[in-house]
Biopython code that builds the backbone (N, CA, C, O; Angstrom):
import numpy as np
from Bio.PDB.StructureBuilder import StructureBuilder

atoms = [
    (1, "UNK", "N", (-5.850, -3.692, -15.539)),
    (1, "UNK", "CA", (-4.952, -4.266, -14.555)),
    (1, "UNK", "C", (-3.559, -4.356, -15.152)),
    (1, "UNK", "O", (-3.299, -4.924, -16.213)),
    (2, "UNK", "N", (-2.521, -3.615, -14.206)),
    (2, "UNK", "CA", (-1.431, -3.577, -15.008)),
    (2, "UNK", "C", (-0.722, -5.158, -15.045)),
    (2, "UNK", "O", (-1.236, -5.927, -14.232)),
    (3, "UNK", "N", (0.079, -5.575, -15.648)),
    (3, "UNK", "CA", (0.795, -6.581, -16.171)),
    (3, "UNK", "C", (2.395, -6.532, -16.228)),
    (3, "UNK", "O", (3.111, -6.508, -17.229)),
    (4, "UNK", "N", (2.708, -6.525, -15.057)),
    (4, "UNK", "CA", (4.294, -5.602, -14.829)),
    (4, "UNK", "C", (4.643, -6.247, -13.449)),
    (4, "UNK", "O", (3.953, -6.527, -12.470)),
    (5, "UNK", "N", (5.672, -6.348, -13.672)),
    (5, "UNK", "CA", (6.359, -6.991, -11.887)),
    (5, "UNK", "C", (6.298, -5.242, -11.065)),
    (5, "UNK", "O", (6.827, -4.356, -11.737)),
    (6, "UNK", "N", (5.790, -4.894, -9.937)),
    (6, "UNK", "CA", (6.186, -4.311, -8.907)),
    (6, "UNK", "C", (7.525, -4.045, -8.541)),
    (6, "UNK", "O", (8.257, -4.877, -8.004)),
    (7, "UNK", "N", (7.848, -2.886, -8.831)),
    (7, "UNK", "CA", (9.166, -2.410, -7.776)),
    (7, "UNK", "C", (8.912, -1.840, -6.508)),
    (7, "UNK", "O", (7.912, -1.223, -6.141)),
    (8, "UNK", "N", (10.081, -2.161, -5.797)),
    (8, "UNK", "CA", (9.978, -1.881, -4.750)),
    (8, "UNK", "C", (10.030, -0.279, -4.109)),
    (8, "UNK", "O", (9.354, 0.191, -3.194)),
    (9, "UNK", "N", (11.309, 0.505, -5.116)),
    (9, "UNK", "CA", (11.555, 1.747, -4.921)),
    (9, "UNK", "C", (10.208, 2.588, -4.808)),
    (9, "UNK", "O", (9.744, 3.387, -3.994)),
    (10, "UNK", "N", (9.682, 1.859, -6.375)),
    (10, "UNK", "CA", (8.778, 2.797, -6.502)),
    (10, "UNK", "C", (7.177, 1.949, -6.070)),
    (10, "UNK", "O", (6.658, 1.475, -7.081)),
    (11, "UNK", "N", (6.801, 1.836, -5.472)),
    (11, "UNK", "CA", (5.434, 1.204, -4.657)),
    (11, "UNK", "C", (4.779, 1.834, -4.054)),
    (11, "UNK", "O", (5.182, 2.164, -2.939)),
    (12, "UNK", "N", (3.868, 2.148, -4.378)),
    (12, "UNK", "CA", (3.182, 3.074, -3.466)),
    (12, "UNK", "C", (1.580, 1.769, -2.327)),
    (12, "UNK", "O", (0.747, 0.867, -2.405)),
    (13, "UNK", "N", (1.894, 2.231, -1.933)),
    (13, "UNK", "CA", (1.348, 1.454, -0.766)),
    (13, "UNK", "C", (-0.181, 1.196, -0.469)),
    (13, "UNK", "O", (-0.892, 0.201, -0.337)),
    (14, "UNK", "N", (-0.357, 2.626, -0.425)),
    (14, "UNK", "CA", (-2.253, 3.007, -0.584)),
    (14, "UNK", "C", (-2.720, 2.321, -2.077)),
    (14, "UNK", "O", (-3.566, 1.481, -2.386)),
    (15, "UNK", "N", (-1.908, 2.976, -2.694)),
    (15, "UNK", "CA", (-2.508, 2.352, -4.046)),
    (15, "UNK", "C", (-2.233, 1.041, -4.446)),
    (15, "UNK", "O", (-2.288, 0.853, -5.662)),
    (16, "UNK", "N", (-1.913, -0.041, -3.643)),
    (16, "UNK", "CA", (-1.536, -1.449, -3.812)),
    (16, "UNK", "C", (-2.268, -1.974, -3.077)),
    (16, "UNK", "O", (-2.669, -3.127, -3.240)),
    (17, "UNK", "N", (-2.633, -1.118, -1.977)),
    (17, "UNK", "CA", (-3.813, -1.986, -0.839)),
    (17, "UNK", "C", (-5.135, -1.736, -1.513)),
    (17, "UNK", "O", (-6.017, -2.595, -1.514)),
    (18, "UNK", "N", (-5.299, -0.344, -2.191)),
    (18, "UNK", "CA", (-6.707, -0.301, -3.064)),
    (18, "UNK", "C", (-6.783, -1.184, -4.123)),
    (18, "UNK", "O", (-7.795, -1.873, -4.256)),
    (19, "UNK", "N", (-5.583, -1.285, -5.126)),
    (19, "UNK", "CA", (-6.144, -2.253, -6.014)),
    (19, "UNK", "C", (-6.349, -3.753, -5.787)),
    (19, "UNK", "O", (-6.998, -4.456, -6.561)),
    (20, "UNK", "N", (-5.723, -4.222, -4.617)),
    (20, "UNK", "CA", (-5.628, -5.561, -3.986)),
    (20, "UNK", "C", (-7.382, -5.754, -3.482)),
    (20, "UNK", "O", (-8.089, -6.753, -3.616)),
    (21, "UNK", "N", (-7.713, -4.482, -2.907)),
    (21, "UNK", "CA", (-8.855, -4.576, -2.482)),
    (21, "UNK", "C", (-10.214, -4.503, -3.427)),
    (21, "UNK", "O", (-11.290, -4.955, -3.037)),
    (22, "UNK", "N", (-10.052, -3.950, -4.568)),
    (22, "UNK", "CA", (-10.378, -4.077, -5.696)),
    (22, "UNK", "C", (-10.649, -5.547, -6.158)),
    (22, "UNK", "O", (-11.751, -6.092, -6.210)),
    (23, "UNK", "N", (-9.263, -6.161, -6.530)),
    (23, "UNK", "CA", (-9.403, -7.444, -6.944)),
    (23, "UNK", "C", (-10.264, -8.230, -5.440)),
    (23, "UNK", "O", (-11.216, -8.967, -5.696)),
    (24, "UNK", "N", (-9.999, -8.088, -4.443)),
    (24, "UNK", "CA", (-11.044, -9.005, -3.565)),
    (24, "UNK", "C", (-12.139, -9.010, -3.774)),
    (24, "UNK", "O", (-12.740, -10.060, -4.004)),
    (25, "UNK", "N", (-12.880, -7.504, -3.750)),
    (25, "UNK", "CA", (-14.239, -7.322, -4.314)),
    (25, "UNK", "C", (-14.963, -8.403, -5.298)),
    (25, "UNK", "O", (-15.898, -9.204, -5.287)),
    (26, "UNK", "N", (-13.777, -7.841, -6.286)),
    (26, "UNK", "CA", (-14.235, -8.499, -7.877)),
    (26, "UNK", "C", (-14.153, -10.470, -7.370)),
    (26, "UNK", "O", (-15.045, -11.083, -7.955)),
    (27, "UNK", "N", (-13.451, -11.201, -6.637)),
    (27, "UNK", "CA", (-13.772, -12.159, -6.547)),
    (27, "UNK", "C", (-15.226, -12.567, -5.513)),
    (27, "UNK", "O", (-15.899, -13.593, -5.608)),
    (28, "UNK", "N", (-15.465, -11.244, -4.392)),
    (28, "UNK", "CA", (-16.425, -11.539, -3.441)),
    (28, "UNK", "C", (-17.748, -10.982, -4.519)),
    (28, "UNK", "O", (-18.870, -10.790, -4.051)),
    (29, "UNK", "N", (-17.513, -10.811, -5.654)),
    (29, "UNK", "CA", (-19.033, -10.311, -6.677)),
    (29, "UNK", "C", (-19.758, -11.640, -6.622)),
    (29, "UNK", "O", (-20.956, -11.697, -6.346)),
    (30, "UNK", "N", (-18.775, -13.066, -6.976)),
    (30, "UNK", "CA", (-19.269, -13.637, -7.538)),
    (30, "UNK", "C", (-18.620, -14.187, -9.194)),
    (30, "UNK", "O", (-18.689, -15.345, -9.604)),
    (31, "UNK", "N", (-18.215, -13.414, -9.689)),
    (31, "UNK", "CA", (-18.297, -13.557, -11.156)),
    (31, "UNK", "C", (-17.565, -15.023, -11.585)),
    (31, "UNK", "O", (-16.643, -15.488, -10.914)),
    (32, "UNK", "N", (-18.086, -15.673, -12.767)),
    (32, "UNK", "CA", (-17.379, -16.450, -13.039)),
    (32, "UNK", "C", (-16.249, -16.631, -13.996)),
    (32, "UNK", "O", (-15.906, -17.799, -14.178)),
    (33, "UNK", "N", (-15.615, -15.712, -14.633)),
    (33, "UNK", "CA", (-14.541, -15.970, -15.521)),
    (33, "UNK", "C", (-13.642, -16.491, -15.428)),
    (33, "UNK", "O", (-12.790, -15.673, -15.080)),
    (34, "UNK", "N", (-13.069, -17.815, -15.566)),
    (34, "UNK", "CA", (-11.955, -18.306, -15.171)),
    (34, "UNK", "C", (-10.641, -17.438, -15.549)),
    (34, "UNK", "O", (-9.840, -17.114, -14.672)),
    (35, "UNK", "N", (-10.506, -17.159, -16.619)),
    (35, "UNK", "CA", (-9.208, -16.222, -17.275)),
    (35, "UNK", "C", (-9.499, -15.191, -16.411)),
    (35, "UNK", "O", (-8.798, -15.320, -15.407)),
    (36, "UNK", "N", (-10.248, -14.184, -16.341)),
    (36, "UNK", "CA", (-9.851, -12.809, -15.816)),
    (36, "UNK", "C", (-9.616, -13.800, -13.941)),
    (36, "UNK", "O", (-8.736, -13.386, -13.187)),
    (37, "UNK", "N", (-10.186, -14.568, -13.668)),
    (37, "UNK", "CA", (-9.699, -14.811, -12.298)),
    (37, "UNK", "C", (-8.430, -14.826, -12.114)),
    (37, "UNK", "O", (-7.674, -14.168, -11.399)),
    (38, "UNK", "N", (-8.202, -16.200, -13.327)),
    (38, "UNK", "CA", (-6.571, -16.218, -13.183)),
    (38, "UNK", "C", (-5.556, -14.927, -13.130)),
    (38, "UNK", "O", (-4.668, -14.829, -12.284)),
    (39, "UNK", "N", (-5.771, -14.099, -13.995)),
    (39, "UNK", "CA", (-5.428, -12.749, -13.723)),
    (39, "UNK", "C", (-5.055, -11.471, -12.738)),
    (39, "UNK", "O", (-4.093, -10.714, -12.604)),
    (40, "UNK", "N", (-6.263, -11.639, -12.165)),
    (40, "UNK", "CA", (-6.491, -11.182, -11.018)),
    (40, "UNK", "C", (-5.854, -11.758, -9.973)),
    (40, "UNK", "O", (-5.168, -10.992, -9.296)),
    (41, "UNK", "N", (-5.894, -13.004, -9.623)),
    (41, "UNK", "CA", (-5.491, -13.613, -8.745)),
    (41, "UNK", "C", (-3.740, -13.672, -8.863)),
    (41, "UNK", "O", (-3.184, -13.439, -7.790)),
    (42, "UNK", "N", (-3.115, -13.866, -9.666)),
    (42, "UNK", "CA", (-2.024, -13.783, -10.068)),
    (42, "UNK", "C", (-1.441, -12.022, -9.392)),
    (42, "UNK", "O", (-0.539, -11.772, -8.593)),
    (43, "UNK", "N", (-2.189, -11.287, -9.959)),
    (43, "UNK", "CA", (-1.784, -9.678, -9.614)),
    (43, "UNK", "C", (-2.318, -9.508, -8.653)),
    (43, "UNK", "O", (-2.573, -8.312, -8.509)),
    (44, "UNK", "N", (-2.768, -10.334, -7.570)),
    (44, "UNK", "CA", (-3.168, -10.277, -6.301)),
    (44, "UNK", "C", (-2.164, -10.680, -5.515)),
    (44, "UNK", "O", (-1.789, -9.959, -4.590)),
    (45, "UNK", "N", (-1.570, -11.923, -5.776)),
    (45, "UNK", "CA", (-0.203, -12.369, -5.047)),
    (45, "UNK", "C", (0.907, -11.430, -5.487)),
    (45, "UNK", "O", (1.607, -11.170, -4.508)),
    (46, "UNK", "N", (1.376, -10.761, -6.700)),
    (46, "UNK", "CA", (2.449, -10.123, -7.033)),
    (46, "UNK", "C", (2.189, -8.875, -6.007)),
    (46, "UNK", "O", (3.260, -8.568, -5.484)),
    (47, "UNK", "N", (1.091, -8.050, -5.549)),
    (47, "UNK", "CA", (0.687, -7.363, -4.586)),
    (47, "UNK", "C", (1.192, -7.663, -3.495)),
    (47, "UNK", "O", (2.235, -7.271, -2.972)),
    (48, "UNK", "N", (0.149, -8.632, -3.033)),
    (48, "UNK", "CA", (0.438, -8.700, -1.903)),
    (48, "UNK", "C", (1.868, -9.660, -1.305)),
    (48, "UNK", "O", (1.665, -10.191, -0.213)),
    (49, "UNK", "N", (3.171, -9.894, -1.894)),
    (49, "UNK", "CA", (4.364, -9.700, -1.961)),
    (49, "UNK", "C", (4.997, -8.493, -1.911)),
    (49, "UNK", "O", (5.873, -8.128, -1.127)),
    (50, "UNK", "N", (4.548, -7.977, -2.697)),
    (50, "UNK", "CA", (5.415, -6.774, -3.021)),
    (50, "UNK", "C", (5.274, -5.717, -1.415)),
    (50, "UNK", "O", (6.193, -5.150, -0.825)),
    (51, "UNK", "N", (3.643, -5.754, -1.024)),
    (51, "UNK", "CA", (3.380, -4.746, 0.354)),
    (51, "UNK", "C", (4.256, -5.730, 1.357)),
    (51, "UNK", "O", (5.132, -5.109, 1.957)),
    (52, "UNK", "N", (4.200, -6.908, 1.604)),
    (52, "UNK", "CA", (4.831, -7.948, 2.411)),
    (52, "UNK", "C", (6.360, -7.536, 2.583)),
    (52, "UNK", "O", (6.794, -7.594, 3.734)),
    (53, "UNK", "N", (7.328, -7.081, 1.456)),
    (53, "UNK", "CA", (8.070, -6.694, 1.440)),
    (53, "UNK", "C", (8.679, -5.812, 1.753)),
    (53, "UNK", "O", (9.743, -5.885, 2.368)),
    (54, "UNK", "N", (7.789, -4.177, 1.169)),
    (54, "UNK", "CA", (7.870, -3.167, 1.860)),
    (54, "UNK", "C", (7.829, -2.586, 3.208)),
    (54, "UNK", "O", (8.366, -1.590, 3.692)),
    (55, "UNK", "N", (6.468, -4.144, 4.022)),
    (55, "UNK", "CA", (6.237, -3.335, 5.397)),
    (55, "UNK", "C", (7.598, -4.553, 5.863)),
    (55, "UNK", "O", (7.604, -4.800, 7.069)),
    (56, "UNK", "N", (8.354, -5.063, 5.282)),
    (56, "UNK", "CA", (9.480, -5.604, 6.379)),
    (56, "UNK", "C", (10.083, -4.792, 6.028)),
    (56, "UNK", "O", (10.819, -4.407, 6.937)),
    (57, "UNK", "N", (10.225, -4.192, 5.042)),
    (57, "UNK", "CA", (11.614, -2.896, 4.610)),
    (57, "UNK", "C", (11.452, -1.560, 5.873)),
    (57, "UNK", "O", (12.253, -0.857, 6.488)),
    (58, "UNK", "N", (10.131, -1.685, 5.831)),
    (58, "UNK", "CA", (9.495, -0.302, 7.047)),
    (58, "UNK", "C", (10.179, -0.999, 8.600)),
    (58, "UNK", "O", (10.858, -0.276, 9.329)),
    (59, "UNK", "N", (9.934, -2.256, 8.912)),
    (59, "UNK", "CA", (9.995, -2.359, 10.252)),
    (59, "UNK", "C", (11.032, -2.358, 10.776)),
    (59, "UNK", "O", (11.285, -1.962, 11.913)),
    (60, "UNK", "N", (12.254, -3.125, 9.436)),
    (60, "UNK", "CA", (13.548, -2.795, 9.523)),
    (60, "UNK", "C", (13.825, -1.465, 10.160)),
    (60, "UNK", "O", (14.014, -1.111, 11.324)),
    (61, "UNK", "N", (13.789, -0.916, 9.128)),
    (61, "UNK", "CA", (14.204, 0.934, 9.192)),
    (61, "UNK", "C", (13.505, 1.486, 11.003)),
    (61, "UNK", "O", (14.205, 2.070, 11.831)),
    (62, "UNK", "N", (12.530, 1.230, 11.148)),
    (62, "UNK", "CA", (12.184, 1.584, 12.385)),
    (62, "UNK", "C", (13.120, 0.855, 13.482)),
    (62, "UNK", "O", (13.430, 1.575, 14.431)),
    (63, "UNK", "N", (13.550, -0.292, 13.491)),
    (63, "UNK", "CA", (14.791, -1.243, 14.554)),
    (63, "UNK", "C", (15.621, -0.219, 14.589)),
    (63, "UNK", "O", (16.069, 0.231, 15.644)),
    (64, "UNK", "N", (16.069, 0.519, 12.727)),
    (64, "UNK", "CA", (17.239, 0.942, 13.128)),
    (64, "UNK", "C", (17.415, 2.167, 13.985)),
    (64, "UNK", "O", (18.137, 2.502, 14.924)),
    (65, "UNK", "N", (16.495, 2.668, 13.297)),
    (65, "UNK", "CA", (16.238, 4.585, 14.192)),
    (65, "UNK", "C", (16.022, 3.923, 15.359)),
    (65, "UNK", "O", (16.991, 4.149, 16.084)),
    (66, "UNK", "N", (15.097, 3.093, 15.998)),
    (66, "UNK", "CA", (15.496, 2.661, 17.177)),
    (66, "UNK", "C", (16.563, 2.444, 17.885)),
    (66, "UNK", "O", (16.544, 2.987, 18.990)),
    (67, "UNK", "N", (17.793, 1.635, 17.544)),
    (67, "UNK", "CA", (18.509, 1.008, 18.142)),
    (67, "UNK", "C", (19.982, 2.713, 18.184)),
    (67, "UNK", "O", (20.881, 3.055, 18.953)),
    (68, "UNK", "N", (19.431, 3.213, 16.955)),
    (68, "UNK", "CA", (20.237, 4.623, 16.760)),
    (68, "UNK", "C", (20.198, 5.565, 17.898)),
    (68, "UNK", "O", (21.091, 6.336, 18.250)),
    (69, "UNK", "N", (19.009, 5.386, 18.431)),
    (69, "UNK", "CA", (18.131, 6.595, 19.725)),
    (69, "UNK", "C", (18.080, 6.185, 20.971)),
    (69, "UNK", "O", (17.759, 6.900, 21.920)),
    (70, "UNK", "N", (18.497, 4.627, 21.050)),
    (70, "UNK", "CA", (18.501, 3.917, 22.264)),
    (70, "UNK", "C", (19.890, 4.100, 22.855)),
    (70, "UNK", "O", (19.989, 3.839, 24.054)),
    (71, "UNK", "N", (21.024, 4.523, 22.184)),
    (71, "UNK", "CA", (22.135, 4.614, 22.449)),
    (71, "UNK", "C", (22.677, 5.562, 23.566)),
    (71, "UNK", "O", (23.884, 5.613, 23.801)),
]
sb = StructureBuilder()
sb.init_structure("model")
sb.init_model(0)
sb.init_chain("A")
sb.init_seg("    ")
for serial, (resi, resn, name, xyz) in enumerate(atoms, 1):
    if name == "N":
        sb.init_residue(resn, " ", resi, " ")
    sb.init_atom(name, np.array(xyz, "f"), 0.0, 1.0, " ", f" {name:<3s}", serial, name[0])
structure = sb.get_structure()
């Protein structure tokens, strides 16, 4: 599990929803490790921020080509 803040430029999307979905798994196993939870859970929120971000960056951009084509 990487250990790195998320950029935005570079984010790839599929692969942030797989590893997010990943870490859900790993908490719906069961397991008990408190440390790797904390972990996980931590790079679960930096995730799911980071997609939170991107799809407002997306919906933006779609207003605009909108409001560009509505003219």
């Amino acid at each position: 599990m990487p250990d790195k803040k998320l950029k935005q430029d570079k984010l790839n999307v599929t692969k942030a929803f797989l590893e997010l979905e990943e870490i859900t798994e790993w908490f719906e196993s069961g397991e008990a490790d408190l440390d790797a939870g904390l972990k996980k859970y931590e790079r679960a929120m930096e995730l799911a921020e980071a997609l939170r971000v991107r799809l407002e960056e997306a919906e933006n951009k779609i207003t605009e080509i909108q409001k560009k084509h509505s003219a």
